[in-house]
N, C-alpha and C positions, 0 to 999 in steps of 0.2 A: 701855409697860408695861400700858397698858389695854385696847391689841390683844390682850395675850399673855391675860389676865383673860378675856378672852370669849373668845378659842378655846379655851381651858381647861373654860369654862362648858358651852361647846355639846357638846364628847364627851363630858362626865358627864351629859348629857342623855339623848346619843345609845345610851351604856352603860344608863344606868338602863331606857330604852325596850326593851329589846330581852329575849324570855322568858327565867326562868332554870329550867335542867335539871333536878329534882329525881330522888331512888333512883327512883322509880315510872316517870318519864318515859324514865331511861337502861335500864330493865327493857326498857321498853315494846319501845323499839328494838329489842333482841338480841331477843327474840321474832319481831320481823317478819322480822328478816335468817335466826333460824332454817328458819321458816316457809318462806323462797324457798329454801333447801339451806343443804347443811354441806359446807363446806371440806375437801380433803382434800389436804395438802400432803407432800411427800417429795422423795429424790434416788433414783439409777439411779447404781450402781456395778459396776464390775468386778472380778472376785473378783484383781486389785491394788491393790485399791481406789482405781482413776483414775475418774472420770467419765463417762458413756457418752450423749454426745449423740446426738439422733433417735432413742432407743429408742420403742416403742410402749407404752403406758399406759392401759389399757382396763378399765372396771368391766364386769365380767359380769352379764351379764345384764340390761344397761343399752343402750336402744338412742337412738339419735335424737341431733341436736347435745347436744354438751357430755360424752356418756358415753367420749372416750375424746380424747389429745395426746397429742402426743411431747416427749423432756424439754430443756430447755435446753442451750445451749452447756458452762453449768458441771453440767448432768446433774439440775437441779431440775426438776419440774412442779407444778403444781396443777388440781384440779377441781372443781365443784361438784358437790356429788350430793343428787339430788332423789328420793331414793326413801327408804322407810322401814324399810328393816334395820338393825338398829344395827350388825353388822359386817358391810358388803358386801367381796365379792375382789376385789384386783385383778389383770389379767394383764399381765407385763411381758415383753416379748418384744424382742430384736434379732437382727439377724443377726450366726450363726455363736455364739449362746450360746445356752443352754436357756432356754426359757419357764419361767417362772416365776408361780404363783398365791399370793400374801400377802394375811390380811384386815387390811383397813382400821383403823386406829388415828387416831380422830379427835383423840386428847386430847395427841399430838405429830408433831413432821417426821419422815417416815418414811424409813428408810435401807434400800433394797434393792439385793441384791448378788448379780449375775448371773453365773454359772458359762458358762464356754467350754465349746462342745463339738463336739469335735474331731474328731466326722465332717463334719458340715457345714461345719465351719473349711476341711479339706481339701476339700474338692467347691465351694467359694464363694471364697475367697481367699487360697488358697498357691497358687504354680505354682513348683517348681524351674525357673532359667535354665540352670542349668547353673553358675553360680559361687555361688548362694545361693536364699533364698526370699523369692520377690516377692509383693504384692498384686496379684490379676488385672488393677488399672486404672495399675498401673504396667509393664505389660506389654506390648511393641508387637508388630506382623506377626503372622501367621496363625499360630495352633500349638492343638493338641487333647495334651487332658489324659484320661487313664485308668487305672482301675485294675487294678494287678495279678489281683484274685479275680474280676473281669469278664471278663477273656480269659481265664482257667486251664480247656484243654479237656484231660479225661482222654486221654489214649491218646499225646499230645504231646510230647515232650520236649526243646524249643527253644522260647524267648520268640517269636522269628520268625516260628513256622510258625503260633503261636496269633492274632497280630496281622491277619493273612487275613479282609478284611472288616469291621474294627474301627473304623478311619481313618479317613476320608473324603479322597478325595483318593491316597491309600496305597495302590499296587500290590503284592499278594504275590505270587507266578508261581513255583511249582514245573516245574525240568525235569528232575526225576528222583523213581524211585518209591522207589528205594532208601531203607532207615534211615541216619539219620547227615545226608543228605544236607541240603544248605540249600538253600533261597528266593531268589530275586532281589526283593531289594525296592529299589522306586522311589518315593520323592516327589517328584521335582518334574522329573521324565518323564527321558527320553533327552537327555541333557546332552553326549554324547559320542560317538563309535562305536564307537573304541577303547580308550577310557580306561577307569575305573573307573567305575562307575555305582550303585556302594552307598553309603547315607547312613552319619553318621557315629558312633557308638556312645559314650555318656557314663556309666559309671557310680559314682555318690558323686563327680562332679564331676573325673572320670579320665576322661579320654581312654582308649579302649580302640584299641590298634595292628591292624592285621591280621596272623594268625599267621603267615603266610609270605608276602613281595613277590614277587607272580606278574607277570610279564610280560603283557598281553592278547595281545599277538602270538606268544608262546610257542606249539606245538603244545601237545595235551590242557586247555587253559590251562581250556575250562568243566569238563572232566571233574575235574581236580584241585583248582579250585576249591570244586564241592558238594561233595566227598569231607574236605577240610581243615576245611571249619568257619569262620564270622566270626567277629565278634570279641569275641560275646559266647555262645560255643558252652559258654563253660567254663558260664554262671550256671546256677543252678539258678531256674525259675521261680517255685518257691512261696517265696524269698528275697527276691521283688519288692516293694516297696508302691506305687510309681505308676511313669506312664509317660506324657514327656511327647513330644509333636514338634513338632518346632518346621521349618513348613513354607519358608517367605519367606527371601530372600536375607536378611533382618535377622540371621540364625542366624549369616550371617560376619563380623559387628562383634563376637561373644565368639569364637571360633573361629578365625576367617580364611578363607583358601581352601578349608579341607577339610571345611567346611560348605556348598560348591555346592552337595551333593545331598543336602541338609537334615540334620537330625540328628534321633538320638530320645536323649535323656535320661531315663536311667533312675535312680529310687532306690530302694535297699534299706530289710530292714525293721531297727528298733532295738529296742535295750532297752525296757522298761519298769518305773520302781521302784512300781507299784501291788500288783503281786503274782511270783510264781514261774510259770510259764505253761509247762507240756508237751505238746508236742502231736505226733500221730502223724498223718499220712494214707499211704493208698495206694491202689492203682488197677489193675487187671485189665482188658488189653483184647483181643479179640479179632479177628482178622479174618481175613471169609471166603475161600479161595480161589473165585476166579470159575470158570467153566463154561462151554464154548461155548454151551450152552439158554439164557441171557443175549444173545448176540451173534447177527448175523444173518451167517452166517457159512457157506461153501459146505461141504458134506458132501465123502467124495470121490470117489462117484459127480458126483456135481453138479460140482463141480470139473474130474474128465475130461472130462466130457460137453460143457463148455465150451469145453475144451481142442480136443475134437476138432471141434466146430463152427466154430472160430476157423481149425486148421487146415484145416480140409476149406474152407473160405471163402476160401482164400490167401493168407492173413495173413501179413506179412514181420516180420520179426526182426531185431536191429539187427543180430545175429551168428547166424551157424549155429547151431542148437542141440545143444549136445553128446552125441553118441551114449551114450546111457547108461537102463539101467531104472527110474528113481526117475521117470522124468515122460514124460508123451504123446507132448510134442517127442523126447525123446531118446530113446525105443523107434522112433518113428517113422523118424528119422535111421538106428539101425541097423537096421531093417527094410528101409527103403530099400538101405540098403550089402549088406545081403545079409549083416548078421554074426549075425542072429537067423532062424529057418523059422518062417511062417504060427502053428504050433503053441504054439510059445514065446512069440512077440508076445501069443498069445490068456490065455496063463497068468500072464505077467507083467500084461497090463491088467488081468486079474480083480482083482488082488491090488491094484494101485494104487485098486481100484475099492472094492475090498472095508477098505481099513488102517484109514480112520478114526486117526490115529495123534491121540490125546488129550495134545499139547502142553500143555497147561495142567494137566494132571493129574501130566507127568513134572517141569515145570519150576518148578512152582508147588507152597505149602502152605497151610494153614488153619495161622496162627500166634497165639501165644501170647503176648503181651508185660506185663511188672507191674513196677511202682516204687511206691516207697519213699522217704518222710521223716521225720525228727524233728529236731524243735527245740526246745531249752528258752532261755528270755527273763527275765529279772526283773534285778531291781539294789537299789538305794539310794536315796536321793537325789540321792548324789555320783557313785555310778557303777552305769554299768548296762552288760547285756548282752544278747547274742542270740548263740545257738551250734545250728547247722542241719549237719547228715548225709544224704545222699540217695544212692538206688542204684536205677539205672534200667536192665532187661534189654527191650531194644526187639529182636524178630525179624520180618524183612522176609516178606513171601509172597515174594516169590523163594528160591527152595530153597538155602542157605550165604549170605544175608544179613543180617547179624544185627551190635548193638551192643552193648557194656556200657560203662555210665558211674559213676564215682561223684565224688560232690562232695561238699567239704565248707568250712562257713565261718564266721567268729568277730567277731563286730563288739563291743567296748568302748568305751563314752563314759565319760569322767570330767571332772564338773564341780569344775575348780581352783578358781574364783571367779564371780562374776555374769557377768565379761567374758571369759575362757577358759575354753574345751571342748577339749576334745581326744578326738577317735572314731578308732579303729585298725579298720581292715579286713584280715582277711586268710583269702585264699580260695587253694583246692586244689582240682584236677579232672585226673581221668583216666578218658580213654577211648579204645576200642578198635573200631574197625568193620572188619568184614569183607565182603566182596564181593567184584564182579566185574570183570573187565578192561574199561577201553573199548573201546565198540562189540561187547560182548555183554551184549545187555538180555534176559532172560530173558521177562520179561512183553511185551514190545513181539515179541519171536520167536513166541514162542507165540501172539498176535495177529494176526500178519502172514505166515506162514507155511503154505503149502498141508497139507491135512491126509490129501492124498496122497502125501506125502513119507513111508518110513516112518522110523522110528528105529532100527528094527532089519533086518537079514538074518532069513530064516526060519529058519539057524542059529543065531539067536543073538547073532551079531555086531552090532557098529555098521554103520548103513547108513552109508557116507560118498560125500555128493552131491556131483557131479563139478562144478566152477566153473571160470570162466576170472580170469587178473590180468596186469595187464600189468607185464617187466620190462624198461624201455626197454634195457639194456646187452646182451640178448642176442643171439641171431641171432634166435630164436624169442622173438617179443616178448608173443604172447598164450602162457601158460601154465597146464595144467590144478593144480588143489590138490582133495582129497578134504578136504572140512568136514562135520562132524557136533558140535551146539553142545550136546549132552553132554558129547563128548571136550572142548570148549574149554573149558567151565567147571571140567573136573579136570583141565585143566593151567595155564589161569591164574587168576589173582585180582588181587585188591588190598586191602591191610593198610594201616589207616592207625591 
């Protein structure tokens, strides 16, 4: 008991000893802590109002340690500031939401709340896979993301032909001049020799078929190919809003096998319940016929004169050359046979000398092509839409090559509940191309074609140039045909 007495004694000592804090002394204090800065505490939220950790948190116009963190796990921070404005701003800034400048409110915790915005969201962290929408770092293998109003070249009328150069890695290859026609595209090179070697087409999460199963070993198989169309011939491209590809064999764990040769995923655009939204574009384009002054290209002086140097030098032939007036060899031939006199050989070469025949003038045009769209977009909350018309009149420079297309398309989303959506797409297109038969290319003729050949008789007539072909069943196995590739193109075509 008399232990307990003296430890009792000694901390009423120890208490009485020690200074007591009077109003004056606890003033004192909060002056000095003012003096070193004033606190400025708050949260960072998301216009869900969830928490938005590692946002940035910056006094403006504040430099040097201490003027600026980032907010907490639960989306808090705090800072001292040492300056003397009574309301300084601050900037709140994260990715994929709008910066943000609020002043300061010393006198409680401040709640600020950051707005998404939804250009940067998509350019930063959506990528369609193909079955939904991923964040970039949940995303594996090689793939490039772009957008639709990045590639949109006037004059164009296929997503396809606009993507030429866009990709990295991505072959476009046109082998034909024709309208209508389509592209060879390759990403992930020659997979095959025979097989098919075009990537796989995705759009709104649809598999897109090819319009008709072509055989490669089929004859015509490339010509009927470009002329048909892939498998996204029907879209219309100002419909788009992004475009992903997805390079690396990874593309065949959602896909399978028919992602070999990579795929592009494509999505359209949707409603929006912010406003009604009508919009018109269209587009005029022109293009020049070329000109042999362009080309370096033999006259047809220059062209005989060749001619006859070659001959006169004893130049062999795989074959005879066919007696005939449209060329050197074959005046020559019957000069030789004795079916033409000195005098006629001289009248006929003047003429071959003199044709100049302007292939490119008879086969070719300076063409006119313009398209058309409208779409009108807006909704609700619950439901929205997007409703798009388009009509595109594309004419080739080849003289009767020419396309019309129209399309048209309806996209509805309605929100049932927070957890069901439901989007209907549904799309129309028809088109019509007209052209030439395989293996008459107007532009490549006109090109490649001596311009000593005439096109016409000095009557008037078609010239028709005398050719050999072979038909192995006959007796006569080499056979002559008179061709003139005016006559060919008004008696064939192709209508697809």
């Amino acid at each position: 008991m008399k232990q307990c007495n003296a430890i009792l004694h000694l901390f009423c000592a120890l208490v009485m000893s020690m200074p007591i804090l009077g109003t004056q002394d606890i003033y004192a204090q909060s002056s000095t802590q003012q003096a070193s800065g004033r606190l400025i505490m708050g949260q960072v939220l998301d216009d869900e109002g969830e928490p938005l950790p590692g946002a940035t948190v910056r006094i403006k116009g504040s430099k040097g340690i201490g003027s600026a963190t980032t907010t907490a796990g639960n989306g808090t921070f705090s800072l001292n500031y040492q300056g003397d404005s009574s309301a300084p701003t601050l900037s709140v800034s994260y990715i994929g939401m709008v910066t943000k400048d609020v002043k300061v409110d010393f006198k409680k915790t401040m709640k600020i709340t950051l707005e998404s915005d939804a250009l940067k969201l998509s350019e930063v962290t959506v990528v369609d896979d193909g079955y939904n929408r991923l964040p970039r770092r949940d995303m594996v293998g090689a793939y490039t993301t772009i957008k639709a109003e990045d590639v949109i070249i006037p004059g164009y009328q296929s997503i396809d032909q606009m993507l030429q150069g866009r990709v990295a890695g991505m072959i476009v290859s046109n082998n034909s001049a024709r309208v209508g026609s389509m592209p060879n595209i390759k990403i992930r090179g020659t997979s095959t020799i025979l097989g098919n070697t075009s990537p796989l087409w995705v759009v709104d999460g649809v598999i897109q078929p090819d319009p008709i199963e072509i055989s490669a070993s089929e004859a015509l198989t490339d010509d009927m190919a470009t002329l048909i169309g892939n498998q996204v011939s029907w879209l219309n491209p100002l419909d788009i809003e992004t475009i992903t590809v997805l390079k690396d064999a990874s593309a065949t764990a959602i896909y399978g096998s028919k992602a070999s040769n990579g795929v592009i995923v494509i999505t359209t655009k949707k409603g929006s319940s912010e406003r009604v939204a009508v919009r018109y574009s269209g587009s005029v384009s022109i293009r020049e016929r070329s000109s042999y002054d362009k080309y370096d290209k033999m006259n047809s002086l220059e062209r005989i004169q060749f001619s006859k140097e070659a001959y006169d030098a004893g130049a062999r032939y795989a074959t005879a050359p066919v007696p005939q007036i449209y060329s050197y060899e074959g005046l020559m031939a019957m000069f030789n046979d004795r079916l033409i006199t000195a005098d006629q050989f001289a009248h006929h070469m003047q003429r071959l000398e003199t044709v100049n025949t302007d292939w490119l003038d008879l086969l070719t045009r300076t063409s006119v092509s313009n398209n058309h769209n409208l779409s009108i977009s807006g909704g609700t909350s619950k439901v929205t839409y997007n409703a798009s018309f388009g009509y595109s009149n594309d004419k080739g420079v080849e003289i009767g090559n020419d396309q019309d297309q129209i399309t048209s398309r309806l996209n509805v989303g309605i929100d049932f509940s927070k957890r069901l959506r439901v989007d209907v797409n549904m799309n129309g297109s028809v088109r019509n191309s007209d052209g030439y038969a395989g293996g008459a290319n107007p532009q490549s003729y006109a090109l490649n074609t001596s311009r000593a050949l005439p096109a016409y008789n000095e009557d008037g007539t078609l010239a028709y140039y005398q050719n050999t072909y072979s038909y192995p069943y006959g007796v006569d196995k080499q056979r002559l045909y008179g061709y003139n590739i005016l006559n060919e193109l008004a008696n064939t075509y192709s209508n697809n």
